[in-house]
LUMGU-676951 format. One record per residue: residue in one letter; x negated, y negated, z negated of N, C-alpha, C, O in turn. Coordinates in steps of 0.001 Angstrom, whole numbers, plus 500000, padded with zeros to 6 digits. Each point is the difference from the previous one (the first is absolute). Example, Ala and Ser with C-alpha at 12.3 -4.5 7.8 and 13.67 -1.06 7.14 Angstrom:
BEGIN
A486810505690492200500890498810500000499100498800500000498964500019499335S501386498931501385499180498810499940500770498910499270499491498892499831
REM end
This chain:
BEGIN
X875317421387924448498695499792499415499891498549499538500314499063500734X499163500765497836499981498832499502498688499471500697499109500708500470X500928498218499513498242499110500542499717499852499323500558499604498977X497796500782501357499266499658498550498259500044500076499891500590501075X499244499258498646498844500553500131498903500980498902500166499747498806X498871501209501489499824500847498864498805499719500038499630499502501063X499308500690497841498812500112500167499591500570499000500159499518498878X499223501646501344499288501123499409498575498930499082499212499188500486X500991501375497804499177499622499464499532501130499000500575501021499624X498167498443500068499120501583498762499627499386499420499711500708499036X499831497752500598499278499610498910498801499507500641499429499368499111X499852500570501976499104499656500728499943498765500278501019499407500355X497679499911499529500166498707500727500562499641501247500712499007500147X498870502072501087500715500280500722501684499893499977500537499100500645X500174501749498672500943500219499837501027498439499755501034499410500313X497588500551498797500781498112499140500692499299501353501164499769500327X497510500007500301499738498928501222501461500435500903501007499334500239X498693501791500060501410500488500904501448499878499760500937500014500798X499016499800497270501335499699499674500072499023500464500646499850501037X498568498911498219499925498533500224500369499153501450500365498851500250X499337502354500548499959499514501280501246500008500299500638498992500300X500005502657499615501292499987500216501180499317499217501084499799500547X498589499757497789501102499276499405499642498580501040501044499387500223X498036500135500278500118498695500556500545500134501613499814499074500790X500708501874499507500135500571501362501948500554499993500810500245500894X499235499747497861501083500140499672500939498753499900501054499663500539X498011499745498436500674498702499784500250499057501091500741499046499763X498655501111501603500055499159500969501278500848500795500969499358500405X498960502029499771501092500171500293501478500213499497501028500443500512X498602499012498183501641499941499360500097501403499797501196500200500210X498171501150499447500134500936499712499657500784498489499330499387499169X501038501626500616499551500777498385498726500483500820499651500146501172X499642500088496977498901500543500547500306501331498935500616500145498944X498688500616501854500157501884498793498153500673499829499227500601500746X500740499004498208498816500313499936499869501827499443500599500405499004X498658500343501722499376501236499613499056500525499463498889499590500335X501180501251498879499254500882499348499901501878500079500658500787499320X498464499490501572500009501387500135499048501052500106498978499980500685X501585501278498320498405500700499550500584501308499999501018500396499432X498051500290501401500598501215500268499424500851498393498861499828499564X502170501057499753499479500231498630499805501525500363500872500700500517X497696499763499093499998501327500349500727500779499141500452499457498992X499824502117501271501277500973498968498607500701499569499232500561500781X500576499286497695498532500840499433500472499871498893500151498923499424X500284502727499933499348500461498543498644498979498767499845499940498781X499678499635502044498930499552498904500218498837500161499053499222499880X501797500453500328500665498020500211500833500110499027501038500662500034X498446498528498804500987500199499246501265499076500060499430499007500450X501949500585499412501049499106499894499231498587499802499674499071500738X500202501254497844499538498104499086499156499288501515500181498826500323X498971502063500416498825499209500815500862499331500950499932498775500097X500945501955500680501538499499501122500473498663499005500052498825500363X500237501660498437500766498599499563498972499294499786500412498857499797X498563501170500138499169498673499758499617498965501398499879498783500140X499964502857501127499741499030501694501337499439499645499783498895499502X501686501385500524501164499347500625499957498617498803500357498898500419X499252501224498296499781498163499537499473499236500679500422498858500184X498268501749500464498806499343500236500476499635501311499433498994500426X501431501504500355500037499379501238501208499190499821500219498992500672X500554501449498426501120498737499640499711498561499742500458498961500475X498587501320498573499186498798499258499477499282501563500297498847500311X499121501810500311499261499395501486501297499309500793499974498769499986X501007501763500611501423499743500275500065498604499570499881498873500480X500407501809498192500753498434499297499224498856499754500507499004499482X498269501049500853498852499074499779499629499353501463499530498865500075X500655501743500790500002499333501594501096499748500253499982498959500657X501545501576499137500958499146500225500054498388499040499955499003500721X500105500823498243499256499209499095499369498738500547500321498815500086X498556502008500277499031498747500824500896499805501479499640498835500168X500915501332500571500549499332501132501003499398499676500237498912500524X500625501644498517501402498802499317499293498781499324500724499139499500X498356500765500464499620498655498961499572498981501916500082498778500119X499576502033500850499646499480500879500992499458500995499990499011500731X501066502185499006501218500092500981501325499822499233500939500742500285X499219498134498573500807500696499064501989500173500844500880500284499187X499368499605501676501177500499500856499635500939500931500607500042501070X498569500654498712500047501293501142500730501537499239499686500411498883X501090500096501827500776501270499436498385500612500034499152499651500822X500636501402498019499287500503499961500193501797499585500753500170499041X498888500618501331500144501583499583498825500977499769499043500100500768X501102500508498257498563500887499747501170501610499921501128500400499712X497390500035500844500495501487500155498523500982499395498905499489500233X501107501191499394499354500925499539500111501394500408500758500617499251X498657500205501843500401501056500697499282501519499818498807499887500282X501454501168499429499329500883499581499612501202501482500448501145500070X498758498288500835499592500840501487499428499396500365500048498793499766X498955501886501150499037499790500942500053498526500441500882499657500787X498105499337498686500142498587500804500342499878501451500840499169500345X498428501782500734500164499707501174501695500690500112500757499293500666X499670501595498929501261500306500301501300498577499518500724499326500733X499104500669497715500662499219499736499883498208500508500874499139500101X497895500831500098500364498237500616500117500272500955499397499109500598X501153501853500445500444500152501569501157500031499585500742499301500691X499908501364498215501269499932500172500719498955499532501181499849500314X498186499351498908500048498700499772500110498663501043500527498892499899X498782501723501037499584499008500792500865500110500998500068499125500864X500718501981499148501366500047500761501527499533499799501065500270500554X498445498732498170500882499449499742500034498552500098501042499384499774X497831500017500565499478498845499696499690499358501627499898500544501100X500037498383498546499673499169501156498445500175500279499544500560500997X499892499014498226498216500693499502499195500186499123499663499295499049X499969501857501343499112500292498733498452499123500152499394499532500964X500319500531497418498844498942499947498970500984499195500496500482498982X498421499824501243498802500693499500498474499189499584499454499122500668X500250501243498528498598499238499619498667500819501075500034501179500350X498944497882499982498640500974501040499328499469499392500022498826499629X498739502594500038498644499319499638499152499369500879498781499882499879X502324499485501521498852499497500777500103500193501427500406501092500398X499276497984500452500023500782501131498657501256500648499804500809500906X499826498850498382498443501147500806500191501115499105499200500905500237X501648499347498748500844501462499539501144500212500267500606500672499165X500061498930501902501303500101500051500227501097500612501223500073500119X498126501124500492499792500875500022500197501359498702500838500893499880X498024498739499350500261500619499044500716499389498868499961500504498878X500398498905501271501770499524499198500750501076500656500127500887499156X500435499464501956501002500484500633499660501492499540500829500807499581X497737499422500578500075501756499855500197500136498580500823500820499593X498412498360499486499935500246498647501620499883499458500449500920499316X500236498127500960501118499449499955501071500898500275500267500831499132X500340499149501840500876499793500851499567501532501667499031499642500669X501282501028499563499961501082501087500744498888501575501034499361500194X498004500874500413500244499373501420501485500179500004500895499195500255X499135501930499436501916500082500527500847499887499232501172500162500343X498548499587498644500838499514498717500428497958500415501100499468499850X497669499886500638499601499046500873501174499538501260500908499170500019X498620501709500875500545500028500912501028500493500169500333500082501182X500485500379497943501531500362500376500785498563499240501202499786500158X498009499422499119501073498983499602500089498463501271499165499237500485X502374500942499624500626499390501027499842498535499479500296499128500816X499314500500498044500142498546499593498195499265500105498901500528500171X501435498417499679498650499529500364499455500260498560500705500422499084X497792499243500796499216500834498878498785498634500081499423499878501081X500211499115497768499112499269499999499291500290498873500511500136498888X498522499947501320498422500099499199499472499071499437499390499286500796X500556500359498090499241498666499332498844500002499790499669501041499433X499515498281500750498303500393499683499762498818498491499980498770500009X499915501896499179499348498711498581498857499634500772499636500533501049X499789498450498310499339499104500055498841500486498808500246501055499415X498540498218500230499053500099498864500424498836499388499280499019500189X501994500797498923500094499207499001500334500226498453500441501134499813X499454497964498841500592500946499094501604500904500113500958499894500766X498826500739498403501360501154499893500975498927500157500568499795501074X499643499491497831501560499253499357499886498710500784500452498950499543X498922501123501685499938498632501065501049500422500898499792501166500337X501374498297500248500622500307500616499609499770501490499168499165500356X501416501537500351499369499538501679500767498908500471501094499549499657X497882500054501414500329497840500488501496500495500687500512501070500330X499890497391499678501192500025500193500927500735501690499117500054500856X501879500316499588500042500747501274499798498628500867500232498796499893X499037502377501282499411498732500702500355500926501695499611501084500435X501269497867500112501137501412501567498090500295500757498943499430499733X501282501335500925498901500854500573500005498956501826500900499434500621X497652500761499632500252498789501078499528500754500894499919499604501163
REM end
């Protein structure tokens, strides 16, 4: 198993913050960072193709636009984007079994609750063996990056 760290992103401010956290969490440990993208695509007749190819730009475009912003921040950190077609809670578990840790965006601590149900299935949760950190954004603008890492006391 290569070392490395992952952090599940959607385009969310949330999401941002959690990359950010982990490319700077990375960079301290001398590690790649693999950033994710994952959307479970339903199988429906009235879905047409063109709409699939337009989500998989749109989350490319997102991808390549948050890796982007952490290389201008981190510009020597190995960096990886993945784009995954299953269930978020399935696929960033199995992700996260590869990784040293996975990194997730929270709307918060007084929803961190319903982050997990809305999110993520308790046991989708709790079967991953790697540690799992939660970022909470802050109320600042979007394109403000979060203060610098600061060790936990």
């Amino acid at each position: 198993m290569t070392r490395h760290l992952t952090v599940g992103v959607d385009g969310s401010p949330e999401s941002r913050w959690a990359a950010s956290w982990a490319a700077d969490e990375a960079a301290l440990r001398s590690l790649p960072l693999r950033l994710i993208y994952a959307e479970d695509r339903p199988v429906s007749v009235a879905m047409p193709v063109s709409s699939f190819e337009t989500q998989e730009r749109g989350s490319d475009r997102m991808l390549t636009e948050v890796a982007n912003d952490l290389r201008e921040r981190h510009p020597g950190l190995d960096m990886t984007t993945g784009r995954l077609s299953a269930r978020p809670p399935a696929a960033l578990s199995a992700e996260a079994s590869e990784a040293d840790l996975l990194v997730l965006g929270s709307r918060g601590l007084s929803r961190i609750t319903v982050f997990f149900i809305r999110s993520f299935d308790m046991a989708t949760i709790s079967s991953i063996e790697r540690p799992v950190i939660l970022v909470r954004a802050t109320k600042r603008q979007d394109d403000e990056p979060p203060p610098p890492y600061r060790p936990l006391s």
